[in-house]
C-alpha positions in Angstrom: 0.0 0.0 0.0 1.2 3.2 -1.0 1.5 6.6 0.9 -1.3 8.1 -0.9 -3.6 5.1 0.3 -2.5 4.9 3.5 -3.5 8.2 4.0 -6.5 8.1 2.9 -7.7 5.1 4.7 -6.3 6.2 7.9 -9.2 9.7 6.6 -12.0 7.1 6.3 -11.1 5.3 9.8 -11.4 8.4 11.1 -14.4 9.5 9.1 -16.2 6.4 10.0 -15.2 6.7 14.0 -16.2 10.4 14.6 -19.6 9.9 12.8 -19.9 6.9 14.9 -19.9 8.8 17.9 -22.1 11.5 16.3 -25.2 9.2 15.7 -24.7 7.8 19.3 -25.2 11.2 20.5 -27.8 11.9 18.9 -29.9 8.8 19.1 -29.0 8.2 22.9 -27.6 4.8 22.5 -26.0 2.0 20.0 -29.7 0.6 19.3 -33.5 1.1 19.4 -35.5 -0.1 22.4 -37.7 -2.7 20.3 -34.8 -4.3 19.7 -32.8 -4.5 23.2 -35.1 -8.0 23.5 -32.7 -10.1 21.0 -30.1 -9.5 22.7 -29.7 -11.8 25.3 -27.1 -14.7 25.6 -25.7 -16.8 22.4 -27.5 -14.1 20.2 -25.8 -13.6 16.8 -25.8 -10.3 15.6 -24.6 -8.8 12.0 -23.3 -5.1 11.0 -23.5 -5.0 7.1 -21.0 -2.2 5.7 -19.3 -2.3 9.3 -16.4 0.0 8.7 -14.0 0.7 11.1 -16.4 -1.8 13.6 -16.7 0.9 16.4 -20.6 0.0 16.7 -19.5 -3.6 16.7 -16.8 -2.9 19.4 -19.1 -1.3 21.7 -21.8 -3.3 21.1 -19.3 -6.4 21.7 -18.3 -5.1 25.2 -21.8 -4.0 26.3 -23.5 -7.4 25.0 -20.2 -9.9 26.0 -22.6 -13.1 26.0 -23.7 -12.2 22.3 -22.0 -12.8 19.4 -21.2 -10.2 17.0 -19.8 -10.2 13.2 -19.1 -7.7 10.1 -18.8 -7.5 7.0 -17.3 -5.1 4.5 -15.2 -4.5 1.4 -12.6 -2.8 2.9 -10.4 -4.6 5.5 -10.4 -1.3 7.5 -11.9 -3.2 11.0 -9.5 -4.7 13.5 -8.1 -7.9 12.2 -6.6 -9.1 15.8 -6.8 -6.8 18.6 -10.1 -7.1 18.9 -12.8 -9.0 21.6 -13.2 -12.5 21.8 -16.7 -12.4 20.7 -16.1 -10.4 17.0 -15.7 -11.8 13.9 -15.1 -9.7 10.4 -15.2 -11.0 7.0 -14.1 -9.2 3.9 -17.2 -9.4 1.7 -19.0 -7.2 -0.6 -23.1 -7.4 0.2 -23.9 -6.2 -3.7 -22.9 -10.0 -4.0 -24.9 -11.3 -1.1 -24.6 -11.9 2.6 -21.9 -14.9 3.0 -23.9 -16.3 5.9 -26.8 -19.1 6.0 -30.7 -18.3 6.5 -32.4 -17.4 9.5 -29.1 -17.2 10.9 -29.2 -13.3 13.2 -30.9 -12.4 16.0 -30.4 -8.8 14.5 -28.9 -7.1 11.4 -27.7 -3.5 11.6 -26.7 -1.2 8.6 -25.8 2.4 9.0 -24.7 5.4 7.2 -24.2 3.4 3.3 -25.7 6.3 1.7 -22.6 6.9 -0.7 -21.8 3.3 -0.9 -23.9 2.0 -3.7 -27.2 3.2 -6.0 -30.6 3.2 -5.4 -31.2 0.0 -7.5 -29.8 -2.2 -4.7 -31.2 -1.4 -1.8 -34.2 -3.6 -2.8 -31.7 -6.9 -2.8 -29.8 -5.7 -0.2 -32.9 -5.8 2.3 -33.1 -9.2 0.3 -30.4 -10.5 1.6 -30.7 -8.8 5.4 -34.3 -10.5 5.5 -33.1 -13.7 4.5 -30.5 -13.9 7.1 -32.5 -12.7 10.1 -34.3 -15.7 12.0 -38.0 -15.0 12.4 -38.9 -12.8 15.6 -35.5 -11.1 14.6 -35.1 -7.2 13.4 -33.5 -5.6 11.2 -32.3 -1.8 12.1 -31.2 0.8 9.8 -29.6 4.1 10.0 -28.9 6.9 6.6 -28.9 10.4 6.7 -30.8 12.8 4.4 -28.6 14.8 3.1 -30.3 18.5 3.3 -28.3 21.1 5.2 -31.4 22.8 6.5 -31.6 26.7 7.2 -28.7 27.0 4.8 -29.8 28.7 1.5 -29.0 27.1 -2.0 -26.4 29.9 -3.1 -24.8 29.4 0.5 -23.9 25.6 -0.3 -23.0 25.1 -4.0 -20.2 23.3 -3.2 -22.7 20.4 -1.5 -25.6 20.9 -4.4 -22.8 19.6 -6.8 -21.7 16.9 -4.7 -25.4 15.7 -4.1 -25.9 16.7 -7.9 -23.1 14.1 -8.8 -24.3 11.4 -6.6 -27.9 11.8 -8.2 -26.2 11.4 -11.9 -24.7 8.3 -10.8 -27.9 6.9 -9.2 -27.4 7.3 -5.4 -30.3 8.9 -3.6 -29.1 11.5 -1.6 -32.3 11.9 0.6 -32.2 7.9 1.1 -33.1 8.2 5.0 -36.2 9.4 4.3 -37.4 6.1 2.3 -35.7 3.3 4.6 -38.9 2.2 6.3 -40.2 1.8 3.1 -37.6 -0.7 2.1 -37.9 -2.9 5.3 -41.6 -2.7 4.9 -41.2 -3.7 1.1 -39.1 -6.9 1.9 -41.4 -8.2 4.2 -40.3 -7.3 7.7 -43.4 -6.4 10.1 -43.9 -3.5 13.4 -41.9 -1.2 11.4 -41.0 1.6 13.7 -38.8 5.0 12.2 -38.1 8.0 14.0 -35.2 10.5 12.9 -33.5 13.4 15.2 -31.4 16.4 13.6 -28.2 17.1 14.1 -26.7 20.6 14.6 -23.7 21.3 12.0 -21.1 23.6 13.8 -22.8 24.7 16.7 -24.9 23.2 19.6 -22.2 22.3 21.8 -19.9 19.1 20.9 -22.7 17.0 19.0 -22.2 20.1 16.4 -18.2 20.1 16.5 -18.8 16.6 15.7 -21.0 17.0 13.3 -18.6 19.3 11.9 -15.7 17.2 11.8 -17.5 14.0 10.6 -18.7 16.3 7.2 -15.4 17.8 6.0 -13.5 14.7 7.2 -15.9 13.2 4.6 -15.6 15.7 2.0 -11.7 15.9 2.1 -11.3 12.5 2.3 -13.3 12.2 -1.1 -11.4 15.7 -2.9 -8.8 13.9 -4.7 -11.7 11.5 -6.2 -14.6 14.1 -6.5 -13.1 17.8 -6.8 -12.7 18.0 -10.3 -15.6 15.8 -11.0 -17.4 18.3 -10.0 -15.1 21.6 -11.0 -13.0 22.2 -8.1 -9.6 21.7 -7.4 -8.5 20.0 -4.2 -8.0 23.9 -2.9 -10.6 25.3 -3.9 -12.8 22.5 -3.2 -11.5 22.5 0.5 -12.1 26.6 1.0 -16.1 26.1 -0.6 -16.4 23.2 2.1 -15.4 25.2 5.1 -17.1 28.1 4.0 -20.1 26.5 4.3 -19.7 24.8 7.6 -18.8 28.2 9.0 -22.0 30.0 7.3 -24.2 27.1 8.7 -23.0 28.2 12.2 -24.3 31.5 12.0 -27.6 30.0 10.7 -27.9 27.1 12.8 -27.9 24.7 9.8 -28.5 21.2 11.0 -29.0 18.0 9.0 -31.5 14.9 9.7 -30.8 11.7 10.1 -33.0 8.9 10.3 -33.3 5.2 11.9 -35.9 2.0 11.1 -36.4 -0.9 12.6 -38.6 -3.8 11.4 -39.2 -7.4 12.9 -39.3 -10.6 10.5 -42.6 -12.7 11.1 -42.5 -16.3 12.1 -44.2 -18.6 9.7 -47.7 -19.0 9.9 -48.6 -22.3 11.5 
């Protein structure tokens, strides 16, 4: 691995660890209520797109008696320093979930939004409700990315960044519509609820915030900035502009969480 690569997955570690902490924050926890009942001793639970596995890590030390596994394409988790009840595979979920049926207690999927397009989400719930044993849920967590109380002319650097996204087929506004999904793939007592998140002010949640959104950006310039007619300079400057207008507007972004049980056979 180069220098150039290093450094920018050491960015998306970081990235994926601050906006970790952010949602927890914001949502009061690692998990919804409805779902605290699965996990109880010799449950299996799976994180889909884990990252750098800080949910998992918590959730491992909170939940010791459970057992906990990830997946994602990108060997960015912790391969050995790591507790005994963890388990991470390299696999890519576009291709399917490499685990048998009925086989979680709970699945958990959170912040994807830029990871594939819209088309997939339908199979990729697929796969999630296939996986999950009946009386299990499946919980999910996306953004929507509007910077609220910010006008248009305020944030062109982020209406060409969601404007690229859209061209390629990725819904930007995707945690409005992920209760529909679960509902749509068969999952039952779908519960949603979504909280917002101060960018740049508010106390820490905001600084987070913050740092979580240009860590994101920057860590995408040397991909994105000229995709979208920037360079890596200029791209930067537009980005903190804006985070520093959204403070003096109180600009805060939503972001959104489902949850939805898998029904037991009929008898």
């Amino acid at each position: 691995m180069n220098r150039t690569s290093c450094q920018t997955t050491l960015r998306r570690w970081i990235v994926f660890t601050m906006q970790h902490y952010m949602v927890k924050f914001v949502f009061d926890g690692n998990y919804e209520p409805q779902v605290k009942g699965v996990l109880k001793k010799d449950a299996r639970i799976l994180d889909v797109a884990c990252g750098s596995a800080t949910w998992i890590l918590e959730m491992a030390t909170e939940f010791p008696e459970c057992e906990f596994h990830g997946i994602d394409i990108s060997p960015i988790f912790p391969l050995e320093i790591k507790p005994v009840n963890t388990n991470f595979t390299v696999a890519n979920v576009l291709e399917g979930i490499p685990y048998p049926d009925n086989h979680f207690d709970l699945v958990s999927m959170r912040m994807t939004i830029w990871c594939w397009n819209d088309d997939y989400w339908p199979a990729i719930l697929a796969e999630m409700y296939r996986v999950v044993k009946p009386g299990g849920y499946v919980q999910l967590l996306e953004p929507d990315d509007t910077l609220w109380r910010v006008e248009p002319e305020k944030q062109e650097v982020w209406k060409r960044w969601n404007r690229w996204h859209t061209n390629i087929g990725r819904d930007v506004h995707i945690g409005r519509r992920i209760y529909k999904f679960i509902q749509a793939s068969g999952f039952e007592s779908v519960q949603r609820r979504y909280m917002s998140t101060p960018c740049n002010w508010g106390g820490p949640v905001g600084q987070l915030c913050r740092e979580t959104w240009t860590g994101l950006m920057m860590a995408s310039a040397p991909r994105i900035a000229r995709l979208i007619g920037y360079s890596e300079k200029e791209f930067e400057a537009e980005c903190n502009a804006v985070v520093e207008y959204s403070k003096s507007v109180q600009g805060y972004f939503n972001f959104h969480v489902a949850t939805g049980r898998k029904p037991f056979p009929a008898a």
